[in-house]
C-alpha positions in Angstrom: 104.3 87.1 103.8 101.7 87.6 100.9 102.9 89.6 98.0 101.6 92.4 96.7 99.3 92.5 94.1 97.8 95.0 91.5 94.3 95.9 92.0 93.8 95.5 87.6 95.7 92.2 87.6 93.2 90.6 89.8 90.3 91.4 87.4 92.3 89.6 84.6 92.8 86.7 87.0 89.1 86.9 88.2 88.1 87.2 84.4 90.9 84.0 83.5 89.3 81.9 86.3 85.3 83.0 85.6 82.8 80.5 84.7 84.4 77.7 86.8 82.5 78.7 89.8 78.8 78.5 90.2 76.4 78.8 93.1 75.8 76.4 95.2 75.4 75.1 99.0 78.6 75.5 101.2 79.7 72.1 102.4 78.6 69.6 105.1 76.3 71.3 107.4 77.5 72.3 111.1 78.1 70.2 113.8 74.9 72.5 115.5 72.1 74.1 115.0 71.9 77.9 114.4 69.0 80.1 116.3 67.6 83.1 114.2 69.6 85.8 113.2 72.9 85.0 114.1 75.5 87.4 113.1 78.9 86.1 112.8 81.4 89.3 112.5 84.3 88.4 110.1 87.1 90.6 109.4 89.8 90.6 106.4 91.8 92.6 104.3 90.4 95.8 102.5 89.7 94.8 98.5 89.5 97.0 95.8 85.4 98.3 95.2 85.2 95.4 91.9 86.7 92.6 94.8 84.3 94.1 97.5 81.6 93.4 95.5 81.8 90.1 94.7 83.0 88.7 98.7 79.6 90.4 99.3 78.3 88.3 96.6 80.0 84.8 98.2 78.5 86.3 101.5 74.7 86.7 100.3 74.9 82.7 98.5 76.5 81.4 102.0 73.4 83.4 103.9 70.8 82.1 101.5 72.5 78.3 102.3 72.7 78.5 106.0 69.1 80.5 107.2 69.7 82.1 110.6 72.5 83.0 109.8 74.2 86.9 109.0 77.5 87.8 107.9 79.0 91.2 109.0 82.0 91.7 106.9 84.2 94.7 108.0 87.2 95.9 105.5 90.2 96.7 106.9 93.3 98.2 105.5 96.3 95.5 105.2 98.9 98.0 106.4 96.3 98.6 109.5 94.9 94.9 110.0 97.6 93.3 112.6 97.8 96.7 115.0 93.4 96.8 115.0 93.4 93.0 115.6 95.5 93.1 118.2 93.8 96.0 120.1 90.1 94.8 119.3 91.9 91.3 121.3 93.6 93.1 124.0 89.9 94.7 124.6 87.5 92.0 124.3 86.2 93.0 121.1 87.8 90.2 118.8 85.5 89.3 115.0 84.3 85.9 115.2 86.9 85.2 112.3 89.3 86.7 110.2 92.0 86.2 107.8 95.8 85.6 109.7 98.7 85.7 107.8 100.4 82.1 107.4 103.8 83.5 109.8 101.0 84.6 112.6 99.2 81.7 113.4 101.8 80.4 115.9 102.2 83.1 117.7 98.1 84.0 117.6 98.1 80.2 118.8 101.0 79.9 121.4 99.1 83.0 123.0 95.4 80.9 122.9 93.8 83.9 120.6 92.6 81.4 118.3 90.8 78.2 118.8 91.3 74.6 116.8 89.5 73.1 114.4 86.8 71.4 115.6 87.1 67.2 114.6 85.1 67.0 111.2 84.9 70.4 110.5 87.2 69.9 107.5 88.5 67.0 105.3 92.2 67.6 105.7 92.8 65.6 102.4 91.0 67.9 100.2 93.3 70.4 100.5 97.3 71.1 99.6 99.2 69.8 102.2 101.8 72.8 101.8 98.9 75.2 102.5 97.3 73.4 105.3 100.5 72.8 107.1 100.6 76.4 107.4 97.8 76.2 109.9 99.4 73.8 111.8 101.5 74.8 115.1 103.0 71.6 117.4 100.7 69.0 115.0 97.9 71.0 116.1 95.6 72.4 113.7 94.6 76.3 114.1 93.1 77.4 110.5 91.8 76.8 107.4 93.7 77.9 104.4 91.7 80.2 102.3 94.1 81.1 99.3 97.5 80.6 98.7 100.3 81.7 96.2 104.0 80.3 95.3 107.6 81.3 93.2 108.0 80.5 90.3 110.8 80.6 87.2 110.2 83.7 85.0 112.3 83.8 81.6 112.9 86.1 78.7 112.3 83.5 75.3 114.6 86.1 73.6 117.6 85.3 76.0 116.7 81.8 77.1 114.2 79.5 74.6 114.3 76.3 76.9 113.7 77.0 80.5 116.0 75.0 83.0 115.1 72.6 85.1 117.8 72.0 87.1 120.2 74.1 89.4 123.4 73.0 87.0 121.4 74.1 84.2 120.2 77.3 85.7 123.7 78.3 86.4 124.6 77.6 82.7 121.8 79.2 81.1 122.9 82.1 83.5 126.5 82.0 82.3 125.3 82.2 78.5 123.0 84.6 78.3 125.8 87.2 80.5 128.3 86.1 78.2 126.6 86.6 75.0 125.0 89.5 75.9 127.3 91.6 78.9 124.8 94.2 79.0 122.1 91.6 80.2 121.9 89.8 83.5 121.6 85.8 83.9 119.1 86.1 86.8 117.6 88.4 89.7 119.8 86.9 92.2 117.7 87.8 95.8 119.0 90.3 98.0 119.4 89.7 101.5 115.8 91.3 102.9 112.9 89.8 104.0 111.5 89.1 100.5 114.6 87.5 99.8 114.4 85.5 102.9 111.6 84.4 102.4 112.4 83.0 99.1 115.5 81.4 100.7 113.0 78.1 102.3 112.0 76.8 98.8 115.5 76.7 97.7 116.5 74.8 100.6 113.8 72.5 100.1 115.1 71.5 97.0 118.2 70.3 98.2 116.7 68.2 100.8 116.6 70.7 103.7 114.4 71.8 106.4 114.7 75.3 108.7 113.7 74.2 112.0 113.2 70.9 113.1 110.8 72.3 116.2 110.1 68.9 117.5 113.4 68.2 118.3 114.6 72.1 119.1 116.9 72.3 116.1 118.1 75.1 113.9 118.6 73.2 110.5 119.7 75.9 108.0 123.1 75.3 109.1 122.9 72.3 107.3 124.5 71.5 103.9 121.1 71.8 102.3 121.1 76.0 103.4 124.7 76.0 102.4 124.4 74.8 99.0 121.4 77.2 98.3 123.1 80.1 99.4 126.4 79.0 97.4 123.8 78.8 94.2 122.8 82.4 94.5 126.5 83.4 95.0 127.2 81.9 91.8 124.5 83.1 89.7 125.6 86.3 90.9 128.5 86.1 88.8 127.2 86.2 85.7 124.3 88.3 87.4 125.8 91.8 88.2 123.9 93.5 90.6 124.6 97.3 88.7 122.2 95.7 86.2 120.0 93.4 88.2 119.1 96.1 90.8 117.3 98.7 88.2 113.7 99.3 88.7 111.8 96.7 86.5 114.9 95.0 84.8 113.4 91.8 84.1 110.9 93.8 82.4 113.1 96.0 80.5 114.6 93.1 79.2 118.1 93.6 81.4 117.6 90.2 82.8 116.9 86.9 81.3 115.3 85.1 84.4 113.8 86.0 88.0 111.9 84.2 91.0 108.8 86.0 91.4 105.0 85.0 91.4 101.3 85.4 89.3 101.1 88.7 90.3 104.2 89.7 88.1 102.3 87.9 85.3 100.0 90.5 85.4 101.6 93.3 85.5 103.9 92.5 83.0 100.9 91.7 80.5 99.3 95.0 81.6 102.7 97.1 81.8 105.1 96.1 79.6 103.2 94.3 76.9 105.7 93.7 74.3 108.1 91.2 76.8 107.8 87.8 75.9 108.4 86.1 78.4 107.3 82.7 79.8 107.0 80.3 82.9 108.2 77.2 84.5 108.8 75.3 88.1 111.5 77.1 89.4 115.0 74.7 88.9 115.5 71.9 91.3 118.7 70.0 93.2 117.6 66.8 94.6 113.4 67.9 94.2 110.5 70.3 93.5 110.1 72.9 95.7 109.1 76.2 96.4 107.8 79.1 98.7 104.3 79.3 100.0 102.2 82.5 100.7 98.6 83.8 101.2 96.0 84.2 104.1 94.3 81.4 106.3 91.0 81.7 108.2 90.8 81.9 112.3 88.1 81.5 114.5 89.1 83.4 118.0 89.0 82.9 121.1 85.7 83.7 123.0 84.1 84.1 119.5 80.2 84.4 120.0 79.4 82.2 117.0 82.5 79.8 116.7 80.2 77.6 114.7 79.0 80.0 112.6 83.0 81.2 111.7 83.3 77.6 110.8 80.9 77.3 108.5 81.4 80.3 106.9 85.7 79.3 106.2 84.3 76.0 105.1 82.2 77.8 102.3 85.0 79.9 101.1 87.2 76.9 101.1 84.8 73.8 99.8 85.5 72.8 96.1 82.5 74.7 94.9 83.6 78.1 95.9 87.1 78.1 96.8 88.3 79.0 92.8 86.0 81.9 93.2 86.9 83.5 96.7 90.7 82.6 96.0 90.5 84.5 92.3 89.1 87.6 93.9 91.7 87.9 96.4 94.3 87.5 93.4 96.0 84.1 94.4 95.1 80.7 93.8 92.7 77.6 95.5 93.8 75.5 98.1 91.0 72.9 97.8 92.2 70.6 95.0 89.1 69.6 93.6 89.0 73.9 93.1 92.1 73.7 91.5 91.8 70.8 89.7 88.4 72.5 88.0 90.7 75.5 86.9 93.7 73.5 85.5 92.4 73.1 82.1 92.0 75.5 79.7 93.7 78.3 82.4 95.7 80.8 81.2 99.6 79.2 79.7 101.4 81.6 82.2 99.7 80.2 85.1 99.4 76.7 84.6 103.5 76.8 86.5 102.2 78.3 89.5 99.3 75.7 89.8 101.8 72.9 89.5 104.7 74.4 91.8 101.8 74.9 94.6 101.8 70.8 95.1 105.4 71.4 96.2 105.0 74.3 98.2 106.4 74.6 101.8 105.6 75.9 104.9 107.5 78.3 106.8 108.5 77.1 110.5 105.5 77.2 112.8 107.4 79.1 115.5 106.1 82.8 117.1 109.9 83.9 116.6 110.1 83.2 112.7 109.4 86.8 111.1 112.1 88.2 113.4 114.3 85.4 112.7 113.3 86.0 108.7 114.0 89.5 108.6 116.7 90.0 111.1 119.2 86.5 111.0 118.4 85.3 107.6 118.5 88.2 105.5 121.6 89.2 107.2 123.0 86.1 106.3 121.6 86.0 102.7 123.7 90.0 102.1 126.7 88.6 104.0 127.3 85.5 102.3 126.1 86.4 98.5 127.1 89.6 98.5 129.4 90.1 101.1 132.6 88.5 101.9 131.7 85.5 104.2 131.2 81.9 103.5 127.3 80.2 103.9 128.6 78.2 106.4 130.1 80.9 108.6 126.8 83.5 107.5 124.3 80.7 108.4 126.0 80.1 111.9 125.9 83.3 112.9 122.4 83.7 111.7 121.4 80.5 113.9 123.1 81.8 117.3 120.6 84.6 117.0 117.9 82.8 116.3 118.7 80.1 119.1 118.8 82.6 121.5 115.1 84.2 120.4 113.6 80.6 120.3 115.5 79.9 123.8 117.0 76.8 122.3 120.4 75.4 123.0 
């Protein structure tokens, strides 16, 4: 999944993350040599016209760094992207490379539509591990991360002044703020939908726990870890009524002290509801840090005409000259740390949480199956066991018969 974003709250971000980048030459040249006028056809999501401009302007520095070599960037609506990719694929007429969303690349991968990353191509160490493992699909690597986004804590300071760290805490600061004020929500307790699914990982992260263990054919949500996060959000929910919760924008009408959400809400608030004041930490931990990861990674596919080319171009958008750049036009955040590391200081108060919760960002299972497993099993589970009548335990199993039976595991 990758959030949405507003179209004006990536030109702040673009304008908050300006003057770190510079031009430059992409990174270590390709493992071949490139004949004249070699076109390499790259497809992504379609920006806004400000955005557009300035990939074009990554594209004409990468061309002017590697001679012989054209890009031919074609736009292509999000909603649209998966259904044209997969018919350009079925007919023989795949890009070179393109952007795949992090829940794709197994089953792109399982299905040999896209190719690994060549030995040397990359230096896996310079980038987040969260974000890389995203790429990753039975150890093997299929991608290159190009931008990624996380969850983080969102507060009200007139409700809650000290931002907690802890779940124990978060569940008092919850109780407080209802009590004190019964017109006012504790927290945006997640429904159970895919959103809220998707959520769901981080917080079982944090207590210790895993969703799959695909090596050894496992459904692990069952696990105490799953449990215990579930049984959090049924608590919050107490002093979290859902008649106030669930009204359009109540975090920023000021009906609810605290919510999970990302940078893009940071935005929009700014540019929406400028009187909140509101801040932003990691969200609250059991046992350790953790939190959801998001955002697009680049693919070379199968049968691409000029594989080497693709690379060299996803290396560029990803090396620690450029990465801050390409990932603050797209609205999210760098996955090369030297990029991030460059934006850290001085960056804007609100997103300095975001940067931090990335290092403990987690991948989603690497299995073709999860997004049905996601938005079928575990948001079912998520509605029955918060706000329905069943317990985590008996929600969760249900939820992992289903997805046993989709991954064909015992």
């Amino acid at each position: 999944m990758t959030p949405p974003f507003r179209s004006a709250a990536v030109l702040v971000l673009v304008l908050v993350l300006a003057g770190i980048t510079a031009c430059g030459q992409s990174g270590a040249p390709g493992r071949t040599g490139t004949s004249a006028s070699q076109t390499v056809n790259f497809w992504y999501y379609q920006p806004t016209p400000e955005q557009s401009v300035r990939v074009k302007d990554l594209a004409k520095k990468f061309e002017a760094a590697n001679p012989g070599i054209r890009l031919k960037i074609t736009e292509i609506p999000k909603d649209d992207y998966n259904t044209k990719l997969a018919s350009a694929i079925s007919g023989g007429r795949a890009p070179d490379v393109g952007y795949l969303d992090q829940p794709l690349m197994a089953r792109y991968a399982n299905a040999d539509q896209i190719v690994e990353v060549p030995a040397g191509t990359i230096e896996e160490a310079d980038y987040y591990e969260g974000a890389l493992n995203t790429n990753k699909v039975g150890g093997r690597l299929y991608g290159v991360p190009l931008q990624q986004t996380t969850v983080v804590l969102f507060y009200n300071k007139k409700y809650v002044t000290t931002p907690p760290t802890t779940w124990e805490e978060l569940v008092t600061a919850s109780q407080k703020v209802h009590a004190e004020h019964p017109g006012v929500a504790g927290v945006e307790v997640p429904k159970g939908d895919g959103y809220g699914a998707w959520l769901f990982p981080g917080f079982v992260a944090s207590a210790g726990g895993s969703m799959l263990d695909e090596a050894g054919q496992r459904v692990t949500f069952t696990e105490r870890p799953a449990q215990d996060a579930l049984t959090l959000w049924r608590t919050l929910l107490a002093s979290s009524p859902r008649k106030i919760s669930g009204s359009e924008n109540a975090f920023q009408k000021g009906l609810t002290a605290m919510k999970f959400s990302g940078p893009w809400d940071v935005l929009g608030i700014r540019e929406q509801f400028p009187g909140l004041r509101f801040g932003t930490a990691l969200l609250p931990r059991k046992t350790r840090e953790a939190s959801t990861i998001g955002g697009d990674n680049g693919v070379v596919f199968k049968g691409a005409k000029n594989a080497d080319g693709g690379w060299k171009w996803l290396r560029f958008l990803t090396d620690a000259t450029h990465n801050a750049e390409f990932s603050a036009i797209t609205g999210n955040f760098p996955v090369n740390k030297r990029a991030a590391a460059s934006v850290k200081a001085g960056t804007d108060p609100e997103f300095e949480a975001v940067l931090e919760q990335l290092e403990s960002a987690t991948p989603r299972p690497a299995v073709t199956e999860w997004l049905q497993i996601n938005d079928q099993y575990l948001a079912k589970a998520i509605e029955e066991a918060v706000d329905g009548g069943r317990s985590p335990a008996e929600a969760l199993d249900t939820a992992a018969v289903s997805a046993r039976k989709v991954l064909g595991w015992k």
